[in-house]
C-alpha positions in Angstrom: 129.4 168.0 89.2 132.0 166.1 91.1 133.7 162.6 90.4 131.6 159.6 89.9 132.1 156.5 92.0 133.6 154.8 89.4 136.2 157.3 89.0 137.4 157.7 92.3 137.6 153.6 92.5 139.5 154.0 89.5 141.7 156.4 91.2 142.1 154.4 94.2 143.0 151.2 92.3 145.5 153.5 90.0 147.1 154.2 93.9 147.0 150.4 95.1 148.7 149.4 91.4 151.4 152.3 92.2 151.9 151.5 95.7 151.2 155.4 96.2 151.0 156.0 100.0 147.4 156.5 101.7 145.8 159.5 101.7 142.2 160.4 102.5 139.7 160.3 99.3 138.0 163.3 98.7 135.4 164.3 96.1 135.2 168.3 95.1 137.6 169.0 98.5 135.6 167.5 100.5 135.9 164.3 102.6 133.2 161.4 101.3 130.2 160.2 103.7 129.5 156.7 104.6 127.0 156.2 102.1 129.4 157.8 99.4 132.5 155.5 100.3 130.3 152.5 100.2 129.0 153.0 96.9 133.4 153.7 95.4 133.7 150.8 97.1 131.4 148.4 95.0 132.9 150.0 91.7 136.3 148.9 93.2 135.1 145.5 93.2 133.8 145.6 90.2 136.8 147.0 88.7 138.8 143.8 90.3 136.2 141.5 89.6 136.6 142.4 85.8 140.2 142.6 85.6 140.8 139.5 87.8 137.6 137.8 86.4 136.8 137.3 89.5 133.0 136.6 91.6 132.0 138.1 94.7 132.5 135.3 97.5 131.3 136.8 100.9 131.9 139.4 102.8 134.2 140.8 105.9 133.6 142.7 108.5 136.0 145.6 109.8 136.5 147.7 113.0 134.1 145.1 115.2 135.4 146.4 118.6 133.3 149.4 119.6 136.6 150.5 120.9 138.0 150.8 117.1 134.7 152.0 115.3 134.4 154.8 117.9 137.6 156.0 117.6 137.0 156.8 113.2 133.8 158.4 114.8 132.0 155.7 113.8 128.5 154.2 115.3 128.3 150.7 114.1 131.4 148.6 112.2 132.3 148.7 108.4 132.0 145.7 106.2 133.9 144.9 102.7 133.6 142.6 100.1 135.6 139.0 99.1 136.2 138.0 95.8 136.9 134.0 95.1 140.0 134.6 93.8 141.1 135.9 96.9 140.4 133.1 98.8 143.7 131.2 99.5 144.1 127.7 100.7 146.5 126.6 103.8 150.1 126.5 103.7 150.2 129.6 101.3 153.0 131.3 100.4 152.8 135.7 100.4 155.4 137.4 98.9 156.1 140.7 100.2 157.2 142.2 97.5 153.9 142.6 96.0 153.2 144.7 99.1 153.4 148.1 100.3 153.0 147.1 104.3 152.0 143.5 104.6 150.0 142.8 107.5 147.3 140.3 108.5 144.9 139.6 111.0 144.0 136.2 112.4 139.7 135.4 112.4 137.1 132.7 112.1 135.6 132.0 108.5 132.2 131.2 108.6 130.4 129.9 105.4 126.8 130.9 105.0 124.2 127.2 103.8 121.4 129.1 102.9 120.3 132.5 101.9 120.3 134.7 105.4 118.3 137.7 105.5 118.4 139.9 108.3 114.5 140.1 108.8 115.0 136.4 109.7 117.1 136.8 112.7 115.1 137.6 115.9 118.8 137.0 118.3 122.6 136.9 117.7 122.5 132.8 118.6 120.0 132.3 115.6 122.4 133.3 113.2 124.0 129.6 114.0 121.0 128.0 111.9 122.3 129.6 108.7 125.9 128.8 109.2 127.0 125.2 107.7 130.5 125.2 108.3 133.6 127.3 109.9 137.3 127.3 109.4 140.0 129.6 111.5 141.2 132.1 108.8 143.9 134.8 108.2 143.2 138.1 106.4 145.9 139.6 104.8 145.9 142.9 103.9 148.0 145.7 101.9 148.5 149.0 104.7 149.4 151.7 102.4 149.5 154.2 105.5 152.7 156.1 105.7 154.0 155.1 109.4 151.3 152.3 109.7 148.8 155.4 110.9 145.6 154.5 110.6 143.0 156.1 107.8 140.0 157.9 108.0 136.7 155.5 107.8 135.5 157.0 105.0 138.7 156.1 102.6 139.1 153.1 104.1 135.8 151.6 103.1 136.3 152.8 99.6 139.6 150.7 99.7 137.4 147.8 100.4 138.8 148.0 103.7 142.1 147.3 102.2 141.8 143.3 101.8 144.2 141.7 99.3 142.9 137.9 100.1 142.0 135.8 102.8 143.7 132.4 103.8 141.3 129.4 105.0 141.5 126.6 107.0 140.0 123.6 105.5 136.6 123.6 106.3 135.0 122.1 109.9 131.1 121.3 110.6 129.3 123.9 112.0 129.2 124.9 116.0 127.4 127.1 117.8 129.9 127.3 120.7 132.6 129.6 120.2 134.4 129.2 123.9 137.9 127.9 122.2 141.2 128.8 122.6 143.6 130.8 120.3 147.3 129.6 119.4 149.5 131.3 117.1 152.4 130.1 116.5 155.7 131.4 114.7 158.6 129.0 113.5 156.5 126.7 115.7 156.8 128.8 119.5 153.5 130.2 120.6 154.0 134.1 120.6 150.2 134.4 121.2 147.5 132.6 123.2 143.3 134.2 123.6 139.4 132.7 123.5 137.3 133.6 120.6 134.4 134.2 123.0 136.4 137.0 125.2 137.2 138.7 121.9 134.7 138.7 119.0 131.4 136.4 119.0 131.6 135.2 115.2 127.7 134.8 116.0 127.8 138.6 116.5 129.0 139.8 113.4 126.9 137.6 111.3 123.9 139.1 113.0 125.4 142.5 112.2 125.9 141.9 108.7 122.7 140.4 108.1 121.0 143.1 109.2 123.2 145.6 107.2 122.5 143.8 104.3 118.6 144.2 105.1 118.8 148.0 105.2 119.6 147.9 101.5 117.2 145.5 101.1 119.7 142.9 100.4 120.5 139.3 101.7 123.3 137.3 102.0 123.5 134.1 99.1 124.5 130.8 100.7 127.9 129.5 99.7 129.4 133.0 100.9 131.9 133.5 103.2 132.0 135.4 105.6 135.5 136.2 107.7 133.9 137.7 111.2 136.7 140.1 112.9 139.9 140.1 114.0 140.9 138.0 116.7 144.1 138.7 117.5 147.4 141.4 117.8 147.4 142.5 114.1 151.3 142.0 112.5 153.4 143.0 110.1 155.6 140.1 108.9 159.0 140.2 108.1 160.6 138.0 104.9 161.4 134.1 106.0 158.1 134.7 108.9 155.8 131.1 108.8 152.9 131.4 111.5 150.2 128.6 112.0 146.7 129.8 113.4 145.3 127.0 115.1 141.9 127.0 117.1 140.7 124.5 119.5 138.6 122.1 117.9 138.2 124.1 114.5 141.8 122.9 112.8 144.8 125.3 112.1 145.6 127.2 108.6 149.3 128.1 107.9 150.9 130.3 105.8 154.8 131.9 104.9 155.9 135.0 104.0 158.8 135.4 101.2 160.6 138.8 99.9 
């Protein structure tokens, strides 16, 4: 009989405590399935929901390009989960130091009014109905990969998809619309411009998780948050680096990286 869930997510945590470099989970020799990697990955949460004393908050969605899933041999995205206390408020301040590679990833935060089950969506656009209000958001995320090279899909779901926390954007009234400009901005110059609806329809993903959710017979609890895909070029700060996220009519979130 091989390792338990619970003991490879306490082997994983063990490496994430140690800052011991990625390297693909296996149980017996063998490389995890999906289903496997999913199941490490909700005794990961409950180890940090115990040792932080912590509550689920939402969820986040991973790999939503076809483009990236594909590439991990994958046929749909990857999800992960958010605990409260990893939800940060604007102007927050990272230090690297608790880091093995810092990065984050710029998204839109939607927050879920009412409980959203899947077999309740007939379209993408009628996810809007269960959303009661967005905020632009930053992930940031702890890449243990040795050279930044990116993991298998199996390990990296265990890891919970590697988040560390999530910084929001004070919250904005719902929209359906998601044709709006993208401006990052470092040390106040724009180093990055793009449109939310060239690059990920937030309206997409919550469709996508819903209906995830429903094939484990499971819905999403209103109040949750939901962070929808990245927007934007991933980065890897450096010590002293303040950035501000701003999208068009949705408000900004900022945040500052120390060593």
């Amino acid at each position: 009989m091989g390792p338990t869930p619970h003991e490879l997510a306490l082997q994983l945590q063990q490496q994430f405590d140690n800052r011991v470099h990625f390297s693909p989970l296996l149980a017996d020799g063998k490389p995890l399935n999906l289903e496997q990697a999913y199941a490490v990955q909700e005794q990961l949460v409950q180890i940090r929901m115990a040792r932080l004393h912590a509550r689920r908050a939402g969820l986040k969605i991973a790999l939503n390009a076809p483009a990236a899933w594909s590439r991990l041999g994958l046929s749909e995205p990857v999800y992960g989960q958010l605990l409260d206390t990893a939800l940060l408020p604007s102007d927050a301040v990272l230090s690297m130091g608790d880091y093995t590679h810092m990065k984050f990833e710029f998204e839109v935060a939607v927050r879920i009014g009412k409980t959203l089950s899947g077999d309740d969506l007939p379209s993408v656009q009628a996810a809007a109905d269960w959303i009661d209000a967005v905020a632009p958001a930053v992930e940031v995320l702890d890449d243990r990969c040795p050279e930044k090279t990116p993991p298998d899909a199996q390990t990296l779901v265990a890891c919970n998809v590697n988040n560390t926390s999530v910084i929001l954007g004070p919250w904005q009234p719902a929209v359906a619309d998601f044709d709006r400009n993208i401006t990052i901005t470092a040390h106040g110059t724009v180093i990055e411009e793009g449109n939310v609806a060239e690059i990920v329809n937030p309206l997409e993903s919550v469709y996508w998780l819903a209906k995830v959710m429903a094939r484990q017979q499971r819905s999403i609890p209103a109040g949750a948050v939901l962070i929808t895909g990245n927007l934007m070029t991933v980065r890897f700060p450096d010590a002293g680096d303040q950035f501000t996220f701003a999208l068009e009519g949705l408000g900004s979130v900022s945040f500052r990286c120390t060593a």
